[in-house]
N, C-alpha and C positions, 0 to 999 in steps of 0.2 A: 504493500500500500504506500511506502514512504518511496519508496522507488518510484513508482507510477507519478506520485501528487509532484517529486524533484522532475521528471520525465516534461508532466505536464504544466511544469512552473516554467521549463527551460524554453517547448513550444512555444509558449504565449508568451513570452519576452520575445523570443526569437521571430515570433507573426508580427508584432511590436512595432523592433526595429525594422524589418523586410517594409513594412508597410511605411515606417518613417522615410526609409531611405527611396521608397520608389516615389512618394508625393515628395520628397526634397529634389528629388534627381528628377521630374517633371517640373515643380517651379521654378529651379535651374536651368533647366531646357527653356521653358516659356519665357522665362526675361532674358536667357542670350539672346534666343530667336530675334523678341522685341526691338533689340539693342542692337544686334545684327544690321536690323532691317532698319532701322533709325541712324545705323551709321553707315550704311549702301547710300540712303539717304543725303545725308549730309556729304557723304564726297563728292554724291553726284552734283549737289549744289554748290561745290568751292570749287569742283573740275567745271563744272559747268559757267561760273561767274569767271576765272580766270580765261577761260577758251572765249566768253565774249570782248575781255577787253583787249585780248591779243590779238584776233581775229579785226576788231576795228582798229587796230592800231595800224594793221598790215594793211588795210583797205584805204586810212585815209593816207600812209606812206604810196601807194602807187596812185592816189587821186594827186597831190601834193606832184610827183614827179610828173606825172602828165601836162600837169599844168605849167611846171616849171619849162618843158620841152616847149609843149606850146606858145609859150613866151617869146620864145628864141625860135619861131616856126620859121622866120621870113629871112633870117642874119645867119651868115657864116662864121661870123666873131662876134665875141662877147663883149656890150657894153656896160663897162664896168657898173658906171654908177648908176645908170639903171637897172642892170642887173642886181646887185646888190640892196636898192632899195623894196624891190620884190622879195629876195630870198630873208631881208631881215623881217618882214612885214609872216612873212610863211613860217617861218624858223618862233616866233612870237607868238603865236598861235597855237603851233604844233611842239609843246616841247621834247616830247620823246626824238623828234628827228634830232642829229645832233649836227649836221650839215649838210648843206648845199654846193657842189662843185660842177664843174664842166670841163671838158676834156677833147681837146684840137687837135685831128687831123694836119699835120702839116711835113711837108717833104724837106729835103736836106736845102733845096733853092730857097726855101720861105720861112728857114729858122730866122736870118739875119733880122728878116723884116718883122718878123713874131716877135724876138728879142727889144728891137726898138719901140713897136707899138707900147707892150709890156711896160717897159722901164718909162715912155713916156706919160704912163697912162700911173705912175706912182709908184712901181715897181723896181727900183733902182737897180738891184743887184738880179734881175729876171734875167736868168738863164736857163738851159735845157740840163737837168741833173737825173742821173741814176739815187735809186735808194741805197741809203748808207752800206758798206760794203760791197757793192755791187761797179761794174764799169758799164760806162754807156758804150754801146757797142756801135757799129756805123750801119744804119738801117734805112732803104729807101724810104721809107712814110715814120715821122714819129708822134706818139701822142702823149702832148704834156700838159697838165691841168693848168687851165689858165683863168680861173677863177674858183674860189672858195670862200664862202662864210659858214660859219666866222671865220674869219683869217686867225689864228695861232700868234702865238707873242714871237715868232720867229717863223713868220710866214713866209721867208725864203727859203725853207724846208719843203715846204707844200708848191708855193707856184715854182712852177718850171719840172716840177716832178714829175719825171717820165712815167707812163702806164704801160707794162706789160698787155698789147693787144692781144697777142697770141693767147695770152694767158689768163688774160681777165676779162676780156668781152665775148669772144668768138664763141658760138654755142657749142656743143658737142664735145667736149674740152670735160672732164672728172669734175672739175671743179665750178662747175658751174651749173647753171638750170635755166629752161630755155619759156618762155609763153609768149609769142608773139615779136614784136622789137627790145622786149625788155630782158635784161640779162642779169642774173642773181649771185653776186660772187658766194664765195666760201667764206666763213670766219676767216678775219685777220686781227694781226693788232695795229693798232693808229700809233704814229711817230710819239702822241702824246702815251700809249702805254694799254687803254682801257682795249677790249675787245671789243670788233664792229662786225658789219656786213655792208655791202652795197650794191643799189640795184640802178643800173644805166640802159640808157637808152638814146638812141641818136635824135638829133634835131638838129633843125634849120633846115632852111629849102621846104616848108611845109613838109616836114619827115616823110620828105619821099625815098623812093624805092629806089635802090641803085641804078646808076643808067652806064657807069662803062665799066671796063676791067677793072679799072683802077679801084673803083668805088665796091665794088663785088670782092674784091680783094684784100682791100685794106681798109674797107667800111667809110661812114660816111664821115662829113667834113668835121661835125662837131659831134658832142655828145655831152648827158647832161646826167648828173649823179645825185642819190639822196645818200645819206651815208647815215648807218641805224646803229646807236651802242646796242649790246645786246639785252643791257643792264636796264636799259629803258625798255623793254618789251615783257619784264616782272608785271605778273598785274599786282595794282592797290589797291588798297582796304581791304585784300582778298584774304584771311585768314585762315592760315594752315592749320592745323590741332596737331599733337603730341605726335611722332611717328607716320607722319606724313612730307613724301618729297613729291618735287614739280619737277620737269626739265622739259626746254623746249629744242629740238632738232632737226636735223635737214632729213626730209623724208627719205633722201637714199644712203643714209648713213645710219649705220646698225645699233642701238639701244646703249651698246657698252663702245662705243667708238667715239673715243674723246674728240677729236678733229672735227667732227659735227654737230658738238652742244653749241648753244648759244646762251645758256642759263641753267644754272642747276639751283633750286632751292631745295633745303631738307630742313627738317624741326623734328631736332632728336633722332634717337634709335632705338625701336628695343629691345630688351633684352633675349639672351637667347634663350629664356623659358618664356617669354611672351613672345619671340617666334614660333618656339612650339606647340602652344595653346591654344594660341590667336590665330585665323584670318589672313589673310596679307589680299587688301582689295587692288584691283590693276584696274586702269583704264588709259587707254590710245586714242586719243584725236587726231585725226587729220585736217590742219586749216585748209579752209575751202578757199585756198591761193593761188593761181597756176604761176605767179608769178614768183611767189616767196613759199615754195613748198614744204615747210611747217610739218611734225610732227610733236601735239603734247602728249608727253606721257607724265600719268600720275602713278603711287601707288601709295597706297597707306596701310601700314603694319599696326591691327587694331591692338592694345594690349590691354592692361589694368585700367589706367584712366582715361581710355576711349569709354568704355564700358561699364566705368563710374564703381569702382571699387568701392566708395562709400556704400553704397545701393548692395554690392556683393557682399561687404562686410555686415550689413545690416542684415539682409537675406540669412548667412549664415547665423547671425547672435538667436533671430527669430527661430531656426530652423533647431539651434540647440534649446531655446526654450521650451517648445513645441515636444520635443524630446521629452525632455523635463515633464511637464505636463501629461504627456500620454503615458510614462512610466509611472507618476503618482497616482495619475486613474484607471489602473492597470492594479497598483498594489491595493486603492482604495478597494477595487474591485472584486482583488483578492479577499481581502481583509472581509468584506460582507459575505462571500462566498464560503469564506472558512466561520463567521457564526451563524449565516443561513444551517449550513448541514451541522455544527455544533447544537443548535436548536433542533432541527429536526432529527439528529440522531438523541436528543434528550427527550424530544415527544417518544421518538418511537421507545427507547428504553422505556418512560414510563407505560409505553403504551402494552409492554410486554412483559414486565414485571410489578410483582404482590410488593403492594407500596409497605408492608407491614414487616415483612421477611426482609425482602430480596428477593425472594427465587422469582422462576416464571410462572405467570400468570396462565389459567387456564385456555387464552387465545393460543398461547407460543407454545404453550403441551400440545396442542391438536394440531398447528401447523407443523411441529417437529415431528409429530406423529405420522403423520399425512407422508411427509417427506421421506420418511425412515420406511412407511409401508412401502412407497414406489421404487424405494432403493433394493431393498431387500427381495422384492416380488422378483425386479426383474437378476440378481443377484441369486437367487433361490437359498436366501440364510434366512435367519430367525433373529426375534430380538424379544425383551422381554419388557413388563408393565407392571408395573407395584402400587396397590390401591394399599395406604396405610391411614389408618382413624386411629388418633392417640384416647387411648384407654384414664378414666379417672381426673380427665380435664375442666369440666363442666363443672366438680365441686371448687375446684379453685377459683373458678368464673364467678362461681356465689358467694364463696366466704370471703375471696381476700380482693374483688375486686377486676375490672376488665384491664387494668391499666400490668396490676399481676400476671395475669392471663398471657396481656400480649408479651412481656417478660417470655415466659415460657416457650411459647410460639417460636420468638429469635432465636433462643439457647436449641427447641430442637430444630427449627430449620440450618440452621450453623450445622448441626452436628449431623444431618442426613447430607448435606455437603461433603463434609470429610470422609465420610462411611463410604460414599461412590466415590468409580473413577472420575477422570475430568472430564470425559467425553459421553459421562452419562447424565440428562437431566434431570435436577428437583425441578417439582414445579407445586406452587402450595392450590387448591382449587378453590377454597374457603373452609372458615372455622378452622375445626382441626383435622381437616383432610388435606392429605398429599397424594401425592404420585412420585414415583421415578421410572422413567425411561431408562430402563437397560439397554445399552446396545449390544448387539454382538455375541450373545451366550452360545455358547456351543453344548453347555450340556447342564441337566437335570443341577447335577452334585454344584454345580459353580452358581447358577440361580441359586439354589438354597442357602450358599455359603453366602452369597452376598445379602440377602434375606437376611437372613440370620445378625450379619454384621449392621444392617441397622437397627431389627428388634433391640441387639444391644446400646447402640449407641442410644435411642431413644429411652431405655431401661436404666441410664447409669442418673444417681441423682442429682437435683440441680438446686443447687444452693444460690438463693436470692436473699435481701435485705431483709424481705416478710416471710422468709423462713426457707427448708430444705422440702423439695416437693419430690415426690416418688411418682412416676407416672408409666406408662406404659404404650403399647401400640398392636393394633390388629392390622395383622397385614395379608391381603390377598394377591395374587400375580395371575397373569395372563401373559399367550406365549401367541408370537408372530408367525406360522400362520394356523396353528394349532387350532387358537381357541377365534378367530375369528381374520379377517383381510378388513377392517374398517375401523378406524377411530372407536365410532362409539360400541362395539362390537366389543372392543376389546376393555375399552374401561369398565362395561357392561360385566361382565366375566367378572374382571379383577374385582368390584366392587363388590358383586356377590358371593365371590369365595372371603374378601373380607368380613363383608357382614353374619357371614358362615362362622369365622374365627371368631369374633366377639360374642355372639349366643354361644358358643361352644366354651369360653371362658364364663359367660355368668354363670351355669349349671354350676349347682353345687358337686361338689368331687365327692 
């Protein structure tokens, strides 16, 4: 029994926690989920705010350049001060652009006169110059910027400064990308240091179309440039969260190919159990540029405080209270269940035992009876039944009292206890009649001996307060299936060979 109740103490903790742990690991589920889907959410709204302001940034860089070309639709040179008071008027306006240039066409016969226009026009020290460490080599057409705003605090750096045709304008070329008249260089860096790009396109002559070899070959007379830090093409106010990076890239330049970033932004990292736990959300835009072909890539590695670890830690404190509480109503639960059956195993005792004695009450004689018949029947044994009426009792009832009486009654229910084995029952029926269920007699001589062994115990006298009382007992027996196969059959029997033995002692001898 104490095996069984530890067995079933250990289940019902055990269904307990199972049950804890699956509604914990379900509302863990439902708030990642939540949190998941609220932070797909939000990226898609900071990738999304970033891609629109990059997107118009790039739209109004090649509006700005068209306009700038158109400018100079009708002139094969550049006039300075007019020039200049447009590009400062546009450069005002548009701060992301960081400059305005233009770049001439001109052959070895028309340096001399390019150089004087130049220097007349405020340029003193204009001349045709290669980039620092480099030589100018002897080339039939050369193209040197012959205007720039802002001009640099050392703008003889910039004007005269030869452009790699070959290598910076001509489409088809690695380093370049091609939509239309407009040509997209590749990252570089500016003489001042920052990283740039720049997007050119020819004008003057109403940007027409080549008309001889010369022009099909070494392009047209002029050309007009926007030039874009890369640093100005960050979106603003765009707000990154914890483990999230940006970069933006040349569409045919591969993810991890540094040569084609144009900006990297990152905020934090984490760690590498919040690699392993977490998410890592990605997303690839392509700006819709054929002129400036853009790729943004995002990704954001969700971890702890994407996902609001206050909120987990709280989840968790709730989840061990909940604990808490379903173990104390679990024990409370116990707790009733063990005086539930404490009480009703006290009804039932009383409900089966002689409140006066102890023994069993004549309910539990007839059910043990019943039971012992079915055993034995289909067993094919016997068992035996002792109807005893104590002899000389009823004068101690008169003279000294019920309270005597019942005195007597304990001392000899006690003592038909001892008389039998354990496995045999007293049971009292009322007044001073007993029973004992014999189980198990195999023969004549062993009933009578145990017979016998109560006569005596009931015969030995019994000394009380209100004096020594000598009493006796008639006892009759019945035998399983001898004297009858039924309860009352058989008490039937035993009672009448008792009542037999008591007229057989009154006769005088």
């Amino acid at each position: 029994m104490a095996n069984h109740s530890f067995f079933s103490r250990r289940v019902l903790y055990g269904g307990v926690i199972i049950l804890w742990l699956a509604v914990t690991a379900a509302t863990f589920a439902l708030y990642l989920s939540h949190s998941l889907q609220a932070a797909r959410l939000h990226f898609h709204h900071v990738e999304s705010a970033a891609y629109e302001q990059i997107a118009h940034k790039l739209v109004v860089t090649e509006t700005v350049l068209d306009g700038f070309a158109a400018f100079h639709s009708d002139a094969e040179n550049i006039v300075q001060s007019r020039s200049r008071r447009y590009a400062r008027q546009v450069l005002q306006r548009f701060p992301h652009i960081y400059a305005l240039e233009a770049v001439q066409r001109v052959s070895q016969a028309e340096v001399p006169g390019l150089e004087l226009r130049m220097r007349a026009a405020g340029f003193r020290n204009f001349h045709l110059h290669a980039l620092p460490g480099e030589t100018m080599s002897e080339q039939p057409y050369y193209y040197p910027v012959v205007f720039a705003e802002p001009l640099p605090p050392r703008f003889d750096q910039v004007m005269g400064l030869l452009v790699d045709y070959q290598r910076f304008l001509l489409p088809g070329s690695a380093a370049h990308s091609s939509a239309g008249d407009h040509r997209v260089s590749a990252p570089f860096r500016l003489l001042e240091g920052p990283l740039a790009y720049a997007i050119t396109q020819p004008a003057g002559l109403g940007q027409r179309q080549p008309q001889d070899m010369v022009e099909r070959q070494f392009g047209m007379p002029l050309y007009v440039s926007v030039l874009i830090k890369t640093d100005s093409l960050r979106p603003s106010g765009v707000q990154l969260p914890p483990g999230m990076s940006m970069s933006l890239r040349y569409a045919r330049h591969a993810l991890d190919d540094p040569a084609g970033i144009l900006f990297r932004i990152s905020v934090g990292q984490g760690s590498a159990l919040e690699n392993w736990l977490f998410p890592r959300l990605t997303m690839q835009s392509r700006i819709s540029s054929e002129v400036q072909p853009f790729v943004l890539h995002s990704e954001w590695q969700l971890g702890w405080a994407t996902l609001g670890w206050q909120m987990l830690l709280a989840l968790c404190l709730l989840s061990v209270f909940t604990l808490g509480l379903l173990l104390l109503l679990v024990q409370r639960v116990r707790r009733f269940e063990v005086r539930r059956v404490e009480r009703e195993s006290e009804l039932y005792d009383l409900a089966i035992h002689d409140p006066l004695t102890g023994l069993f009450n004549r309910y539990y004689l007839e059910k043990r009876m019943r039971r012992e018949i079915e055993q034995h029947k289909n067993a094919h044994t016997r068992f035996g039944v002792v109807f005893i009426d104590l002899d000389r009792f009823k004068p101690i009832n008169d003279a000294y009292g019920h309270d005597t009486g019942d005195q007597v009654l304990r001392v000899v229910a006690a003592r038909l206890r001892n008389a039998v084995r354990q496995r045999d029952t007293v049971a009292r029926l009322g007044g001073d009649e007993f029973v004992v269920l014999l189980e198990a007699v195999s023969g004549q001589e062993r009933m009578h001996s145990l017979i016998a062994s109560l006569a005596e115990a009931v015969a030995q006298p019994i000394k009380l307060q209100s004096g020594v009382f000598e009493i006796g007992a008639s006892i009759g027996m019945a035998f399983f299936p001898e004297d009858g196969e039924s309860v009352d059959q058989l008490l039937l029997v035993a009672d009448k060979l008792m009542y037999a033995e008591k007229q057989r002692k009154k006769q005088p001898a």
